[in-house]
Each structure stands twice: as C-alpha cells, then as structure tokens.
C-alpha positions in Angstrom: -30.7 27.0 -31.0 -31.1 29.1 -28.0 -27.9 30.0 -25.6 -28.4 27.8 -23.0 -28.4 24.7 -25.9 -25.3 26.3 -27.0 -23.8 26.8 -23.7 -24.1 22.7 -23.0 -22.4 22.0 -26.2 -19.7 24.1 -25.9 -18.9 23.0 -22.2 -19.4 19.4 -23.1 -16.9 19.8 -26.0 -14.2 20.7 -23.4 -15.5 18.6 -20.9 -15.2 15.4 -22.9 -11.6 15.3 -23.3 -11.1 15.3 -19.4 -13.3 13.0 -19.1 -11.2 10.9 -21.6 -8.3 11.9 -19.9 -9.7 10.3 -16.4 -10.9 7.2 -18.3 -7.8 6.4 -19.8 -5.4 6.6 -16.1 -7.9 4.7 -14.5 -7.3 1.8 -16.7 -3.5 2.7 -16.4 -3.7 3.1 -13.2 -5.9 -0.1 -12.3 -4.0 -2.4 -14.3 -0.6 -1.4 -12.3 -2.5 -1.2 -9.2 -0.6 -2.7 -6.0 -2.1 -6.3 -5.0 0.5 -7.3 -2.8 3.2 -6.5 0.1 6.4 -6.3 0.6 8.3 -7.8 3.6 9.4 -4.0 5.2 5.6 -2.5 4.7 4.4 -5.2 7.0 6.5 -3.6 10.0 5.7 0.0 10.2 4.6 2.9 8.0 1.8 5.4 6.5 0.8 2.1 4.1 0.4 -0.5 6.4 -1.0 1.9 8.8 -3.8 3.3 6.4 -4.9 -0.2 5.6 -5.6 -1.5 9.1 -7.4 1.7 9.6 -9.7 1.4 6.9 -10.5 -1.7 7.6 -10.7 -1.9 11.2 -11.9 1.5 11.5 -9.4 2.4 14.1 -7.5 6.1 13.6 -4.9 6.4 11.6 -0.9 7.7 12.4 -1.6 11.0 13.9 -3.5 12.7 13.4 -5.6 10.4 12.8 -7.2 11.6 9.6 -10.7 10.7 10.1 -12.5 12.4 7.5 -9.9 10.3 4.7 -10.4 7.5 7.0 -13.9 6.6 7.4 -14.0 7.6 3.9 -12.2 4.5 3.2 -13.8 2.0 5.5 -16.6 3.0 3.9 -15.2 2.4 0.4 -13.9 -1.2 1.5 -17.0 -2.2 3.2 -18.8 -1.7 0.3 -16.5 -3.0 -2.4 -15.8 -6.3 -0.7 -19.1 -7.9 -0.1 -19.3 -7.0 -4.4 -16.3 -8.7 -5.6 -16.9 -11.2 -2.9 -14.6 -12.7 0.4 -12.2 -13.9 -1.3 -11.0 -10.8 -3.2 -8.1 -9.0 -2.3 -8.2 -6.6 0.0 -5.0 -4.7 -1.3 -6.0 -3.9 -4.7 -9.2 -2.7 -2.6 -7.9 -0.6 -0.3 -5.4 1.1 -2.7 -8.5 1.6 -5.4 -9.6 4.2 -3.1 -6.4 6.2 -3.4 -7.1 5.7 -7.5 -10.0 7.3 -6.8 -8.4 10.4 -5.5 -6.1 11.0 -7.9 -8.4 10.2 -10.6 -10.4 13.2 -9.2 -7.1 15.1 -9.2 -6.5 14.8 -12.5 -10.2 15.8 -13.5 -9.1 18.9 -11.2 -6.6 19.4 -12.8 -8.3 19.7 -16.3 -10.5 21.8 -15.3 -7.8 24.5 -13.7 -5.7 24.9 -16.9 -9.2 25.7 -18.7 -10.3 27.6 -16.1 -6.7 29.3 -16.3 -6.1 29.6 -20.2 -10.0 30.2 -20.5 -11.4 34.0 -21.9 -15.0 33.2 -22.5 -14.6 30.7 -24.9 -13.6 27.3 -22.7 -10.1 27.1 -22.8 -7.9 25.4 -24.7 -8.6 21.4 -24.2 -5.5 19.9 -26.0 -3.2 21.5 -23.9 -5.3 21.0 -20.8 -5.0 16.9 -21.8 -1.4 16.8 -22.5 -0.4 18.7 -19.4 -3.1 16.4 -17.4 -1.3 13.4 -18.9 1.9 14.6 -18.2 1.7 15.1 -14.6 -0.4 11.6 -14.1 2.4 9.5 -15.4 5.5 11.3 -12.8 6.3 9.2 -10.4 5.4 10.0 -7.1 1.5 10.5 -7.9 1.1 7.6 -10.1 3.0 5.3 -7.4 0.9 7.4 -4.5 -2.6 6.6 -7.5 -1.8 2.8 -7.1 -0.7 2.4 -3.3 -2.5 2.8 0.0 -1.3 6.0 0.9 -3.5 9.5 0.9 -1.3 11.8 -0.5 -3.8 11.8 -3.7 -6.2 13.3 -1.8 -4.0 16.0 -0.7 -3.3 16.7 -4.3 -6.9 16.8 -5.2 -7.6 19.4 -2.4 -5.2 21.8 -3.5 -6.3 21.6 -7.1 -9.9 21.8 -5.6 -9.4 24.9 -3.5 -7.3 26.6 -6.4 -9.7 26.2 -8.8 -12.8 27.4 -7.0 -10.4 30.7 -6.1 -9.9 31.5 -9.8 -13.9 30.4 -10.0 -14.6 33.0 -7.5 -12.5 35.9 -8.7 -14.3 35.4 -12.4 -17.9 35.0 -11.5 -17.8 36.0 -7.7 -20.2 33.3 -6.5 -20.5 33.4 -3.0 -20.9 29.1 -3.0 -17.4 29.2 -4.3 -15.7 31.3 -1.1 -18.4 28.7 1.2 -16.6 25.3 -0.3 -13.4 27.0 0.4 -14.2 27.5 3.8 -15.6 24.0 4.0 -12.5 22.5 2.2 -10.2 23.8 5.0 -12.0 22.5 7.5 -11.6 19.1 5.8 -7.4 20.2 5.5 -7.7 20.6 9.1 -9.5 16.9 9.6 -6.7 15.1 7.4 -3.9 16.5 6.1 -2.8 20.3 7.6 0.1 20.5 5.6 -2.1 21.6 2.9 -3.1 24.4 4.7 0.0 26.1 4.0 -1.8 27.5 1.0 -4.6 29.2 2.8 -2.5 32.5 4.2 -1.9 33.7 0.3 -5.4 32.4 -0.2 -6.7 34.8 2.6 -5.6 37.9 0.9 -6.3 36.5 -2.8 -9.7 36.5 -1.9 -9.9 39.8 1.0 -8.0 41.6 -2.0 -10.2 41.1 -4.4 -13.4 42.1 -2.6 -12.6 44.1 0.7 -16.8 44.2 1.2 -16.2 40.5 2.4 -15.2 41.5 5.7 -19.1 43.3 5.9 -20.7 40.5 5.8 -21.4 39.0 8.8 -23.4 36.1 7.8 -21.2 35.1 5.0 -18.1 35.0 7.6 -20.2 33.4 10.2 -21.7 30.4 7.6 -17.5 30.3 6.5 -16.5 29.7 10.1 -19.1 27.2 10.6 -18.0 25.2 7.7 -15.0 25.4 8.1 -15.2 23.9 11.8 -18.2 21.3 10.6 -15.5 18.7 9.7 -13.8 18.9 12.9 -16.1 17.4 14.2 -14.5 13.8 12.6 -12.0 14.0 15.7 -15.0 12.9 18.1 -14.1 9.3 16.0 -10.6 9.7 17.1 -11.1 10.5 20.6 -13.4 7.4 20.8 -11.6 4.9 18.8 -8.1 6.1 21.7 -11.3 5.3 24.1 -12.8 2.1 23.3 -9.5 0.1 21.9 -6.4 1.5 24.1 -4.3 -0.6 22.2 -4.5 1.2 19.1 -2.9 4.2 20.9 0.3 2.6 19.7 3.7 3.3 22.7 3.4 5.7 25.2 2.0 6.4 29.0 -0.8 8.3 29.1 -2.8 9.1 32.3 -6.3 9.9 30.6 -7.8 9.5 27.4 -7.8 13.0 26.9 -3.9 13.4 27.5 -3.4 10.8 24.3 -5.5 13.0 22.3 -4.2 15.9 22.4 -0.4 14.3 22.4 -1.9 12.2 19.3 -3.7 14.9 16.9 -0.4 17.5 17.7 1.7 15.1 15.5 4.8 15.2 17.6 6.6 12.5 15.4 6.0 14.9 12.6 7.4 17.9 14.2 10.3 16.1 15.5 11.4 15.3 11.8 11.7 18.9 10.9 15.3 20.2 11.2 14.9 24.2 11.8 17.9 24.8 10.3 18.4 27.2 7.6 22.0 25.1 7.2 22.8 24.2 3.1 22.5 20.8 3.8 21.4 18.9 0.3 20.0 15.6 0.7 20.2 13.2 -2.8 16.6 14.3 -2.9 16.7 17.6 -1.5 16.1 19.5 -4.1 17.1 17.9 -7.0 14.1 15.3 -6.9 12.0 18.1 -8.0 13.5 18.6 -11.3 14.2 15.1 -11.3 10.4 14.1 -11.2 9.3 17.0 -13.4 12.4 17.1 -15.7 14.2 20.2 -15.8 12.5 21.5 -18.9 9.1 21.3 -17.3 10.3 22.7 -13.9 11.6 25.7 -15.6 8.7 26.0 -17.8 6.2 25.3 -15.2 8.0 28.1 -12.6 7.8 30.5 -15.3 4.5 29.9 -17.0 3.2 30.5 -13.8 3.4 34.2 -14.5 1.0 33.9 -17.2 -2.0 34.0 -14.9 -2.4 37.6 -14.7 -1.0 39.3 -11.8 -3.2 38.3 -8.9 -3.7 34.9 -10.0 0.7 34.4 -10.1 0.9 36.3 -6.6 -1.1 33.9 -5.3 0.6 30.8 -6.8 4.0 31.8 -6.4 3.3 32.7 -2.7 2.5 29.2 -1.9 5.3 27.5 -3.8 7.4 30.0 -1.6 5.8 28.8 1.4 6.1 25.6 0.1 9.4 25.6 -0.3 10.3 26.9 3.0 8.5 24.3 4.9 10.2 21.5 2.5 13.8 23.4 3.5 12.9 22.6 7.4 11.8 19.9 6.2 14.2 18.4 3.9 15.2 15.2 6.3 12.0 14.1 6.6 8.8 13.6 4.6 9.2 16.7 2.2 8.9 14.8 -0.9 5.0 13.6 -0.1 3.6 16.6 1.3 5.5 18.5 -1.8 3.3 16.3 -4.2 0.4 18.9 -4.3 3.3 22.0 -4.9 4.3 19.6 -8.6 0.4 19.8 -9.8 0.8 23.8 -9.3 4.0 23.7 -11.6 2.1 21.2 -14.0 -0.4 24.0 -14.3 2.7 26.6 -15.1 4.3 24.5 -17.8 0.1 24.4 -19.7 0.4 28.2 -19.1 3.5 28.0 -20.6 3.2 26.1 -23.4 -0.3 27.5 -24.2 1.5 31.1 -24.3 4.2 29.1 -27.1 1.7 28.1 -29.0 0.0 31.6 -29.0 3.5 34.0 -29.3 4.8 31.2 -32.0 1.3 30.9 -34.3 0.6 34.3 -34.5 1.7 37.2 -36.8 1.1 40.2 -34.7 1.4 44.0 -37.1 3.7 46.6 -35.1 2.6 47.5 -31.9 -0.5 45.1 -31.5 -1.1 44.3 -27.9 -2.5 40.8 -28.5 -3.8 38.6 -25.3 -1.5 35.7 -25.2 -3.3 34.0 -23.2 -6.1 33.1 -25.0 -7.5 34.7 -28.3 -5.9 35.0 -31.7 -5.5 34.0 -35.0 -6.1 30.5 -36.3 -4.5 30.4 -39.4 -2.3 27.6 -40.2 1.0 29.0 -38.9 -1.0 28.7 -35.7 -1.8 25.1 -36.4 1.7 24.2 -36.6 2.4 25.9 -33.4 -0.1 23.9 -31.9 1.4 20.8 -33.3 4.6 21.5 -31.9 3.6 22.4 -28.6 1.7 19.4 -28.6 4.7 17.3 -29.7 7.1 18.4 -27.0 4.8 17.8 -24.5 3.9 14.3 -25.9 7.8 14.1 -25.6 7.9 15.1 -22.0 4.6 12.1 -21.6 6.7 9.1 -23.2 9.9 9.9 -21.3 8.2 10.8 -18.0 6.3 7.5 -18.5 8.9 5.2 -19.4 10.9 6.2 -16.7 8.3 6.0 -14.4 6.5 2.5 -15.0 8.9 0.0 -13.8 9.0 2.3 -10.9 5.2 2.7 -10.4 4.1 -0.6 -11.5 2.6 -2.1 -8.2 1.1 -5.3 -9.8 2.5 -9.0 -9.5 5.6 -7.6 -8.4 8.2 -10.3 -7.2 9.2 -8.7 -4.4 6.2 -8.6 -2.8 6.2 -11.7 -0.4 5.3 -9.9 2.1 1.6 -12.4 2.9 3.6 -15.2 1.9 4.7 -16.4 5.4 1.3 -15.9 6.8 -0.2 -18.0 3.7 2.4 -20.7 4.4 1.2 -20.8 7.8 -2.4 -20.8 6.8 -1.7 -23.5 4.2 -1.2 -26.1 6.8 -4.8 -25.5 8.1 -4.2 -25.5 11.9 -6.9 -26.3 14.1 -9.7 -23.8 15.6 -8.5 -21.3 17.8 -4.6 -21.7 17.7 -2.3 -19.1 18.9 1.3 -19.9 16.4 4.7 -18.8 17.7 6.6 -17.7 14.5 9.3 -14.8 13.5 8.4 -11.0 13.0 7.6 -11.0 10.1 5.9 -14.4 9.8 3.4 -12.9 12.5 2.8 -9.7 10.9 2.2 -11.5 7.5 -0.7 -13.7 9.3 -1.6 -11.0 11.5 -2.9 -9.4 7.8 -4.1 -12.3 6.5 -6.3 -13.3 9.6 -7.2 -9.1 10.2 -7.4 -7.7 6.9 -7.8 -10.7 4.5 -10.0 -12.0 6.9 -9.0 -15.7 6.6 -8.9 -17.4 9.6 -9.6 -14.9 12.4 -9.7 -17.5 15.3 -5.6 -17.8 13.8 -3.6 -15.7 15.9 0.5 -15.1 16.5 1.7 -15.1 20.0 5.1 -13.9 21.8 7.1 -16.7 23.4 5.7 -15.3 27.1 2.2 -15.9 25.8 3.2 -19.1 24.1 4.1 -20.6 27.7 0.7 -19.9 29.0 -1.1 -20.9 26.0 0.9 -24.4 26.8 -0.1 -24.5 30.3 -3.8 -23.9 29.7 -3.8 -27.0 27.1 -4.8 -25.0 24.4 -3.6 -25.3 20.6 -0.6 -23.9 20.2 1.6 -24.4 16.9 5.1 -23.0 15.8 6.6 -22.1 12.8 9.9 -24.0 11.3 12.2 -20.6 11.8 10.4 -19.6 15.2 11.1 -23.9 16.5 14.7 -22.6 18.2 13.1 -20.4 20.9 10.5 -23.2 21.8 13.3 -24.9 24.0 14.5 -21.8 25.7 11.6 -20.0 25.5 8.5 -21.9 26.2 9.2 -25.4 27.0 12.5 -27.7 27.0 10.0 -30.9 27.4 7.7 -30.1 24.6 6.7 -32.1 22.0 6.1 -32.3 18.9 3.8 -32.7 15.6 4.4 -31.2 12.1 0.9 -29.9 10.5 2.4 -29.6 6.9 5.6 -27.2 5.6 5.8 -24.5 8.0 3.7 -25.4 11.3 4.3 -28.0 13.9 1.8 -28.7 16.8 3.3 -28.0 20.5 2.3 -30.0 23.4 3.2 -30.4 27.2 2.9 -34.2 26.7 2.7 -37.2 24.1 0.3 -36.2 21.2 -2.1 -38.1 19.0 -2.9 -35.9 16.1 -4.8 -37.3 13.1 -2.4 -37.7 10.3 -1.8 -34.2 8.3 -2.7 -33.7 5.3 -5.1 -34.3 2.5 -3.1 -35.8 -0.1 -3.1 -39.1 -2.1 -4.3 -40.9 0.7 -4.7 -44.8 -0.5 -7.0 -47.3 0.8 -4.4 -49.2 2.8 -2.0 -46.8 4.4 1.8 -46.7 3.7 3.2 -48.1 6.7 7.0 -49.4 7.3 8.3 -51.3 10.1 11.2 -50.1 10.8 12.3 -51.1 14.2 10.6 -52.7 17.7 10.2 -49.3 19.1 9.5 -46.8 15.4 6.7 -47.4 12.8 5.7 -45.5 10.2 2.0 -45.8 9.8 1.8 -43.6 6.7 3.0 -41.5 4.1 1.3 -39.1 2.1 2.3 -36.4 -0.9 0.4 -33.4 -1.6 1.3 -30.1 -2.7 1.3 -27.0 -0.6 -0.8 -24.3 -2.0 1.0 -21.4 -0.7 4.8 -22.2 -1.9 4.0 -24.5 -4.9 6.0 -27.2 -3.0 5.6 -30.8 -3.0 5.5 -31.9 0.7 5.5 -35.8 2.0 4.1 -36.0 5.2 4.8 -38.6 7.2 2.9 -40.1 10.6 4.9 -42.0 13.0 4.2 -43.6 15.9 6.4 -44.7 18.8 5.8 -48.3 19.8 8.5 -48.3 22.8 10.8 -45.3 23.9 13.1 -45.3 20.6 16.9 -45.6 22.2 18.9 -43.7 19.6 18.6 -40.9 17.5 18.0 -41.1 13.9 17.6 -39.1 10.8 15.6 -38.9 7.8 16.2 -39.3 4.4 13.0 -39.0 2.1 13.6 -39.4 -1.5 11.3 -39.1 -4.7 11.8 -41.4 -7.8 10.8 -40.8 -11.6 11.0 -44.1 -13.1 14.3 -45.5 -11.7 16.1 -42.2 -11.4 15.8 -40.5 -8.2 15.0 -37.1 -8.6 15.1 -35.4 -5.2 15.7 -35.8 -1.3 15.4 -34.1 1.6 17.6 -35.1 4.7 16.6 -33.7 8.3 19.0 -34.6 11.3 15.9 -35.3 13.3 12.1 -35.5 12.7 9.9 -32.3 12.9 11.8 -29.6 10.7 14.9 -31.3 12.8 13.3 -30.5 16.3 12.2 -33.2 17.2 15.1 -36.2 18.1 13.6 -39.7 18.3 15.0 -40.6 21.4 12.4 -38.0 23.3 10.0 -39.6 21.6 7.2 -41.3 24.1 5.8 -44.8 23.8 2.0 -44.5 22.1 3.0 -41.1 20.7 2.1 -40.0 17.5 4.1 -37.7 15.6 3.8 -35.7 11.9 6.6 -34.8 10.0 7.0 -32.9 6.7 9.5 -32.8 4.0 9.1 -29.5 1.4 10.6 -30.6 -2.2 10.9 -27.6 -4.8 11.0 -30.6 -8.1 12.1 -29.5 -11.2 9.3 -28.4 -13.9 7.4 -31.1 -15.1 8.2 -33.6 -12.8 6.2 -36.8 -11.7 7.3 -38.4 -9.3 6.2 -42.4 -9.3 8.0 -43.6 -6.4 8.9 -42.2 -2.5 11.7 -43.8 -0.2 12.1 -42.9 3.7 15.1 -44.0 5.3 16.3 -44.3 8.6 19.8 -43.7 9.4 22.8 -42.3 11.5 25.7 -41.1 11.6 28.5 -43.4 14.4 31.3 -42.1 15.6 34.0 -43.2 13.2 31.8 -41.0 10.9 30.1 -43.9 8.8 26.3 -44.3 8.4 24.5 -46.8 9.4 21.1 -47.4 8.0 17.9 -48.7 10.3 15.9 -49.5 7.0 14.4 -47.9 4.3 10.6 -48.2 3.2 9.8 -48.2 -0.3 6.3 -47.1 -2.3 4.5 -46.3 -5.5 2.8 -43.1 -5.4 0.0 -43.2 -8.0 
C-alpha cells in the first residue's frame, strides 16, 4: 500500500465519526425543528424579520446581512417548489439555520483534531463527545432549529480558527486567502465576529513577519476580503426600489438611509459604556449556566493546552469578547457571545484530552512526555479514556435534558401565532378583499398571505383604509374582535354579512351574499318563518378547518324592516338531550341588531360550537327571542331540524 492509500484511510478513519456526529444532530435537530409561531414573534424581531427577508428578498434588520440573506432566499426558493406549495414555510426557512450549525459542528470536529492532532489525526472520541456536547446547550440548538443566523456566526468563527491553526502547521498560503475572504463575508453579515480578527492579525504577522513582503499576497487578501462587500449593492437597491421596507424614519435620499441603515444605530444604542458592576440574571452567570460550571472551568483552562501561540490567540479574543459583552450586557450579549461558547467547548476537549493523557500514563522520573497527544496505550490508558469519556457523556445527558423542553420548536402549543390569520382564511372571503381585524390577527394573515403564500389577493387594512375601501365598493370584511371599531371607525350605517367564524362582510348598503358555507347543504333548504318581517331561508353545519369548531350558519332575509330587536339562541341536540348552545344578543357576532336590518336584505350569521369529544349532533334549534323590560323573555319562535 503506498502512502497516499494510507493517508485516505487514516483521514477517513477520523473523518467518519464527524460525519456521524453531523448525521446524528441533523436528525435531532430536524425532528425538533420550529414549524410554527408564536403570537409575540409576529410583531417585531431578528426571527420574523429574517423570514420575510428570505422570502421576499428584501434586506434584513441592519445591516442588512445580504450575503446570509440571499443565501437563504435562495435556500427557500429552491426547497419549496420540492416539497411542494403547500409545505410549510417555517420548518423551511429555519432548515437553513440547521444547515449552519450542522456545518458548525463539522467545524468544530475538525478544530479539536486539528488541536489535539501530532501527525497522527487526533484523537476522534473526544473530538465527538465534545462536538456532542456543545450541540445539545441551549442557545445553539434553539438558534439550529429557529430562523435566526446566529449559527452562521458560530460556523465562521470555528471556520476562521481552524484555517489559522491550518496555516501555522502547514503554512499554505490558500489558508491566510480564505481568511481574508471570510472577513470580508463577517463584514457583509455579522461584524461582531470580527472582534476576533485583531488577535488574529498578529497570530498570523507573528508567525511569519515575511508576510508583510509580499505584495501580491496582501493585495489578492485585500481584494477578497472587500469581494463580499459588494452584497451591500442588494441593500442599497432593495432601500431603492421598495421604500417601504426602510422600516420608520425620514430620510431625504436613498443614500442617507443607507448609510443610517448598514451603521446599525439600534445596535449601538443598546450598548451601555459603562464599566459600572451592574449584573443582569444573565449577565454573567448564563455562561456557566449554559456550559455548566465544570465545563466553563475546564474549557477556560484547557484552553492553555494549545501551545503558547495557539492560547494567546484564543484567550485574546475571549478577552475581547468579554469586554464587548460587559458594554454590552443590557442588550444582545448572549447571541453574539454564542461563537465565544464553541471556543470554550474546544478548551474543555483540550482539557479532557490532556486527563486522559496525565491520568493513562506512567511517566519514569523526569520524562517530559507531550500531553497533548502521544503516549502509551496500555490499558491503564484505556481506562482513562473510559472515564474521560464517561464524564463527558455526563455533561451530554444533563446538558440535553435540560435543554430539550427548552429547544424543542416542534408542535409546540404555544405557537398560535398563524392561527388568527388561518381563521380568517378558513372562511374563504371573496377575491381581492382588504379584512379589518386586530394586530395580531393582521400580522398572522399578513404571513399567511406573504410568506405561506395562501391567498395573496387577502390583505389586512387599518380602519382609515377600511373607510375608503367602503366608499370605492370594494370587498371589504372584518374580523369578530376588530367589529367594535367598524361603528366609530369606518361606518355607523354599515351593514352586515357573516362569511363563517371569524369574518363578516361590510357594506355601505343592503347586501345579497350567497349563503356561506359549504356544509350539509340538503336538497330543500332549512327555512323557518318566523315573523311577517324575518325568515330564515337556511341553516347549514359544517366544521371550520382552522379551530376544529362546529359552526351553524345561518341566512336570513328581511322581508319588511323588522321593528324590534331580537336575539339568537342556536342549540344542537344528540338524541333528545341538548348538548350545546350558543346565544348572541344580536345577529352577526352580536353586531348586527335586527331592527337596522333592511327590507330584501340578506344577512349571514355564524355560531362557533367547541362540542365535546365524540359528539354527533342529530338535531339544531334556532330561536328567536328577547328580553322586556320586567326582565322576562319572550320568545318570537323557534325552528326545529334534523341534521343528517
């Protein structure tokens, strides 16, 4: 066998482990992937802000990261159309920040070889554990599973690291180029990283001062390094072409946004230049918190292990680190700190590489053995290994127990956030209709219609635009909670038309919808006369696919101008026991009083029931009633039917 055959088996002996290492996250990591929202994402943040970007292609929050961005409309666009339309886009869009961390950990691997290597590969088990460990903490396997990019930043870190301690072994001039090129692509998305280029800078000038005598290598370093920021031309064009994604703010030119935009002034205003000892209940203690204490001692001090250079130039960045987290400590600290935790993760393999060395070994007198790598392999050094390997297996459970309920983004139940804008959808409102609803009922179909992409001639409107949607006779709808501002907001003489649960058609005069719905419609309508003036002309049940709700909807029409006001009383019957009703002072989520009711109109009306499992309804009763004024009730009539 010649050496280069022997060369591929060795590295694919080592390599094979990370490989199993990055196979077995990304099923952890896909089958606790997020796939929904919750209410408070929907309003503001790096989360909701990263997925309309990607998808839309519009900039991100400053500054902009346009590199990590098109990166991931490009990811989206090309996943969709292959798990088809109706997929969801959550689990698609935070896939791509599985992606990043999966390459992370891979990174990662590859460091603590590269680290505890001395010719002969490094040791893989402790590569693998350490890996392990540092993929089940909290904050990266909640930022592997979420639309968020601080993955990437962790991946870059480990990236640029690694190809230093490549360098300074082999002294490949490719190595100091993808440097160069990877902090140009820290200057395109996130420059926080970039903290770690000054110790960087005289790692590498330190270790060959002939660098700065080579023109051409510091001219082709320059010009990779400014290749990527280049990305910022889509930025500057996407403030250009869609001034409403410039978000609040007066600017005279494009130009003036875009340099207020990519200096991150929200970011800078968060930092608290104070060197006051003001602890936060995260500041500091989340670090040890997140790493445990035993491997945030361990990791700080295995550190040292690297060899002199190698520590000076880790320790100088934690330090720097550290520092900006201390100005930082009110702000985002603990997201931009994420890459600092895969540096200490790469202390405590150092660390516990150098146990299983000092504890396997029986050294004579005055031998000067390498702990780093080398030794004896005798079975005193096994059992070292087994211990090492048990401790950090310990450090895997508990740091993953703790961390799963946490982390888990999948199915959660608080995620309701795109439940308001399916309810709204659910009810199927005609082309082109602008629907006044709350906040967060807008937000929720503003993603469903944008990002889901169901229904993008849907759109929410503010109660100004609602009153000239009104005027111009277009369709106009309004959600149950939103119905209040109608009267004060929009129109006192509107009326009135339910769609289903959660919509109800608004109109400057008498309507004539088609009846709603498409449930057990019979051949002959369910129709009730109740009075000379009030007919109902029928009466359907279906079940609402958003909330899992039973819903009768009723149509009536108004024969004569109705002269009182009366309520509704809908009731559902299982054999001759009544199982649930629903009472509404007035028609039309009790918006709509009878007596403003216009002869020839046509009104819907729904009524929601949540039944009880396993319930059949077999028979539906509407009622007409009110209340007089010695506080009796007084029935108009009640219609009876048979529901299949």
């Amino acid at each position: 066998m010649n050496v280069t055959s022997r060369r591929f088996l060795t590295t694919g002996r080592f390599h094979l482990p990370g490989i199993i290492l990055v196979l077995i996250f990304a099923v952890v990591y896909l089958l606790t992937l997020q796939n929904g929202l919750r209410a408070g994402e929907l309003e503001g943040g790096d989360l909701i802000t990263h997925q309309y970007a990607q998808v839309l292609g519009r900039p991100g929050n400053a500054p902009g990261y346009p590199l990590y961005t098109m990166g991931g409309w490009l990811w989206f666009h090309l996943w969709r159309p292959v798990l088809g339309p109706g997929s969801n886009p959550v689990s698609i869009l935070s896939s791509y920040s599985t992606f990043w961390a999966l390459l992370a950990l891979w990174l990662l691997y590859r460091l603590i070889l590269e680290a505890t290597d001395r010719g002969s590969g490094g040791y893989w088990p402790v590569a693998f554990l350490s890996g392990a460990f540092y993929g089940v903490t909290y904050f990266f396997w909640y930022y592997a599973v979420t639309t968020e990019n601080y993955s990437s930043a962790v991946a870059w870190t480990l990236a640029v690291v690694w190809l230093a301690f490549a360098w300074e072994r082999r002294r490949r001039d490719w190595h100091l180029l993808a440097i160069s090129l990877l902090a140009g692509v820290g200057l395109a998305h996130m420059p926080t990283v970039l903290l770690l280029l000054p110790p960087l800078l005289w790692f590498v000038l330190s270790g060959d001062r002939t660098l700065l005598r080579r023109p051409r290598l510091i001219a082709a370093a320059v010009g990779l390094a400014a290749l990527p920021l280049l990305s910022y031309i889509y930025v500057y064009l996407g403030g250009a072409l869609h001034p409403e994604w410039r978000g609040s703010g007066h600017w005279t030119s494009t130009w003036q946004w875009f340099w207020a935009f990519i200096s991150t002034g929200q970011g800078r205003s968060e930092l608290t230049w104070s060197w006051t000892p003001v602890f936060t209940s995260e500041f500091p203690s989340l670090m040890w918190r997140e790493l445990t204490v035993l491997g945030t001692v361990a990791g700080v001090l295995g550190l040292a292990a690297l060899g002199r250079r190698r520590a000076a130039l880790t320790y100088a960045g934690l330090a720097i680190y550290l520092v900006f987290c201390w100005f930082d400590r009110l702000g985002n600290w603990f997201q931009v700190i994420m890459p600092v935790y895969s540096l200490v993760v790469l202390g405590v393999a150092l660390a516990a590489n150098w146990a299983r060395l000092r504890l396997g070994a029986s050294y004579p007198a005055g031998d000067r053995t390498d702990f780093i790598r080398g030794g004896h392999s005798d079975s005193r050094r096994r059992y070292a290994g087994l211990a090492v390997a048990v401790v950090l297996g310990g450090l895997i459970l508990y740091r993953g127990s703790a961390s799963y309920p946490r982390a888990n983004m999948h199915n959660r139940s608080d995620q309701t956030g795109l439940a308001p804008g399916a309810a709204i959808l659910a009810d199927n409102p005609p082309p082109g209709t602008a629907v006044l609803g709350t906040l967060p009922e807008i937000l929720s179909l503003d993603y469903m219609t944008q990002i889901w992409g169901r229904r993008p001639d849907v759109h929410g409107v503010s109660s100004d635009q609602a009153r000239f949607v009104l005027a111009a006779g277009k369709p106009l709808a309004v959600t149950e909670k939103a119905q209040p501002l109608v009267a004060g907001e929009v129109s006192a003489l509107a009326h009135y038309s339910a769609l289903g649960r959660t919509l109800a058609m608004v109109s400057a005069g008498p309507g004539n919808p088609q009846p709603a719905g498409t449930g057990d419609r019979s051949a002959q309508p369910r129709q009730h006369e109740f009075n000379a003036a009030i007919r109902l002309a029928d009466a359907q049940v279906t079940r609402n696919p958003a909330t899992g709700e039973v819903v009768v909807l009723l149509t009536w029409q108004a024969r004569a101008a109705p002269a009182d006001d009366w309520s509704v009383s809908v009731r559902l019957a299982e054999g001759v026991r009544e199982i649930a009703l629903v009472d509404q002072e007035s028609p039309v989520h009790g918006a709509y009083p009878t007596s403003r009711w216009s002869p020839g109109e046509t009104i819907g009306d729904a009524y929601p029931f949540a039944l009880p499992a396993g319930a059949q309804p077999d028979g539906l009763t509407v009622i007409l009633y009110r209340r007089q004024g010695d506080g009796s009730f007084l029935n108009l009539d009640a219609a009876r039917f048979a529901l299949p």
